[in-house]
N, C-alpha and C positions, 0 to 999 in steps of 0.2 A: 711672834718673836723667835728668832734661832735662839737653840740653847749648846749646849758646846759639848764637845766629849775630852775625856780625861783618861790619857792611860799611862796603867802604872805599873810597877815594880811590885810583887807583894812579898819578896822574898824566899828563900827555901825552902819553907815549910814551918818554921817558928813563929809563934805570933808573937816574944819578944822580938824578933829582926824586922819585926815591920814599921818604914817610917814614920813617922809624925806626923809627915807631910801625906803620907797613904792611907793613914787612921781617918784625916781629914775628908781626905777625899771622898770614904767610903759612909762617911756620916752624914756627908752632903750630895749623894748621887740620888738620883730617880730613881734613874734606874744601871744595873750592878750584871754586868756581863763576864763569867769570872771563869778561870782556867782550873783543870784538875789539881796542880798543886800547890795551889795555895793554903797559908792555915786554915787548918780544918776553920778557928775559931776566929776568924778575920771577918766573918759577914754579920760576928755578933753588934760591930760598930753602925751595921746597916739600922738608918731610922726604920720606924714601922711602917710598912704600906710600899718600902723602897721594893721594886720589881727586879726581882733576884732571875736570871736567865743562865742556865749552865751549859757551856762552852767547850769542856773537855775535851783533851784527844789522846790516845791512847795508840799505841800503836795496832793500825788495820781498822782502827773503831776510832771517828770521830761524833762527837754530838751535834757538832756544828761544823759545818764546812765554812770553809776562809770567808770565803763571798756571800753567805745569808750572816756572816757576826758583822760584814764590813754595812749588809743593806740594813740590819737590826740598828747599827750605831748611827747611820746618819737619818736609816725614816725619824729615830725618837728624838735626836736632837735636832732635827727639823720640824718634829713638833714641841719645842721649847724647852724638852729635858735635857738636866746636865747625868752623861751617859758616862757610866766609868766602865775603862773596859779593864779589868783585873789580870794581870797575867800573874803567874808565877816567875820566880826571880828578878829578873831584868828585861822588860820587855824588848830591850832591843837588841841584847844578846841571844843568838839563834831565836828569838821570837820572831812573830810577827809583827811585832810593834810598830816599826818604821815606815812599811807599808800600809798599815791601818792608819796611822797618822795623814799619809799624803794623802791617802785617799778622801780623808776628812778635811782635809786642808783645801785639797780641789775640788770639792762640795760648797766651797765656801764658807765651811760650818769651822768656828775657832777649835783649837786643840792646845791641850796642855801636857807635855810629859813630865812625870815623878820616876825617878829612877829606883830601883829596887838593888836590896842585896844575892847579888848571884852564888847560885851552887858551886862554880865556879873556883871562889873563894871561899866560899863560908862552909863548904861541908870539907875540904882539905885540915881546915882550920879547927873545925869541932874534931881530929883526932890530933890536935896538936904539928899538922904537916905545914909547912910553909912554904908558898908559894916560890919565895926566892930564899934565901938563907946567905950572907956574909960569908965566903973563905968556899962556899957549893954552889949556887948557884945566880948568876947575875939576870937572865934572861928567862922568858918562860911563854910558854904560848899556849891560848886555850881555845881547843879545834874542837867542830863537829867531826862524829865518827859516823855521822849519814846526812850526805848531803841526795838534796833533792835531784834528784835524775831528768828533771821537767828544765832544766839546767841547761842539758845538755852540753857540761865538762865540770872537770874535777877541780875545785881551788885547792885542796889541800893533797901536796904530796910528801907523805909519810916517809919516803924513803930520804927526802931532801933534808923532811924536818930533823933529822935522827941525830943531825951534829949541825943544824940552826939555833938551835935552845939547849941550854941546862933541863928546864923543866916543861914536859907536855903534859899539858889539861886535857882530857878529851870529857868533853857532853857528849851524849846519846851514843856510844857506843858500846854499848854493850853487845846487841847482836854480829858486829863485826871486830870483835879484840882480837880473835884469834886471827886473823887478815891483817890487820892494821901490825900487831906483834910481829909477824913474818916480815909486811915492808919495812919499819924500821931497822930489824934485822939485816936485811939486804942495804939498807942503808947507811949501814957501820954499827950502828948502835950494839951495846956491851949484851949478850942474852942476859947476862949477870945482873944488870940495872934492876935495880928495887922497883917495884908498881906495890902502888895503895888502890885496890879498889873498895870505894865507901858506897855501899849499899842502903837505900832509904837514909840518907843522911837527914834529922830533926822529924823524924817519925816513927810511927811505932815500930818496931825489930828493923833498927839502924843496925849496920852491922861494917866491918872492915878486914878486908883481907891483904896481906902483905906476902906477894909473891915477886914471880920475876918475868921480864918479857920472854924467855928464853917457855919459860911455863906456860903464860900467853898463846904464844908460839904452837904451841903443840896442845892446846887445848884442855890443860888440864886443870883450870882454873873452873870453878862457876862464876858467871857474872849474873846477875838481875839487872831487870831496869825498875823504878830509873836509877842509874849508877854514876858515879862522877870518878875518872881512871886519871890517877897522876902518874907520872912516870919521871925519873931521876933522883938522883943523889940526896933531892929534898927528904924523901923518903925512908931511907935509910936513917936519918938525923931525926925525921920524925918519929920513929920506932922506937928511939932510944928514950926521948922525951913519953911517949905512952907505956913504957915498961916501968919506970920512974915516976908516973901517975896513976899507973894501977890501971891502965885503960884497958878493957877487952879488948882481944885481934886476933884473926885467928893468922897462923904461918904457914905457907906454902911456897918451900923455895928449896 
């Protein structure tokens, strides 16, 4: 008998943010194929004997390459286990997910998606920033800052983006802020704009720095990964709200 695979959201790193519908999930898998940044404390919902498989990728280091987590998921649900594959945050945002899915799909083997709380939103939010804000910003966009090169072209251009949105999300960019900083730059945008870069957002030495693209720009910022880079007028609004909370942050502007 086929058994099916299930992939899911497991959120930013908090094991309050994980759904309901993921706790489920992860109480009822076989077997539990799960990504670096999930809650640490998410596999504690795993029954005993459940086959825990780590998946990680890091950047230049992965655990698992794409296509032995894609052969993993359908040999075992082809031998009748229900397979969760666990991503951090949303797996269909810059994940893999959508891909993992079809490919399960066109095995023949059934698939269910759980959608997860993305970094996205949820690490902006743990310092009080807000994605869009009333009377600042209507519009917002949330880009990868490294796309894959195996591509062979660029969907996101920085320069266009710079007066497309009120507010830019960028994931995984850390290693290219100070690039991304210049195209916008070249693209109108103010060097004066606020940026919040939230470092380890919902884990241990979270931290958040409040500089400007203009700073970006000329590299005098530190970034880590993983980091989550907002950028706009949100920011500024949110600064005010974390002074007013008593929130650490550090300023660079």
């Amino acid at each position: 008998m086929v058994g099916k695979v299930v992939i899911a959201g497991g959120g930013p790193g908090d094991e309050g943010l994980l759904t309901l519908k993921c706790v489920e999930a992860i109480g009822s898998a076989d077997v539990i194929i799960y990504d670096r940044l999930i809650p640490k404390s998410a596999l504690r919902y795993a029954r005993p004997g459940t086959e825990l498989i780590y998946a990680g990728k890091e950047p230049g280091k992965h655990a698992m390459e794409e296509s032995e987590i894609i052969r993993t998921m359908l040999r075992e649900a082809s031998n009748g286990k229900i397979v969760l594959r666990l991503h951090g945050g949303d797996a269909f945002l810059f994940g893999r997910g959508f891909e993992e899915c079809v490919a399960v799909l066109s095995a023949g083997i059934p698939c269910e998606v759980i959608p997860g709380v993305t970094s996205a939103i949820a690490a902006p939010e743990a310092y009080l920033i807000p994605p869009v804000l009333r009377g600042t910003s209507s519009s917002v966009a949330i880009v990868t800052g490294m796309e894959d090169p195996r591509k062979g072209r660029t969907f996101v251009n920085f320069r266009e983006l710079a007066k497309a949105v009120n507010t830019i999300i960028i994931l995984m960019g850390a290693s290219r802020v100070g690039e991304i900083a210049r195209e916008l730059i070249e693209g109108g945008i103010d060097p004066g704009t606020y940026v919040a870069i939230i470092m380890r957002a919902y884990m241990e030495n979270s931290k958040v720095t409040i500089t400007t693209v203009g700073k970006l720009a000329t590299e005098q910022v530190n970034v880590e990964n993983p980091s989550v880079i907002v950028i706009g007028g949100v920011v500024r609004e949110g600064l005010k709200a974390m002074k007013t909370a008593g929130i650490n942050f550090k300023l660079n502007v």
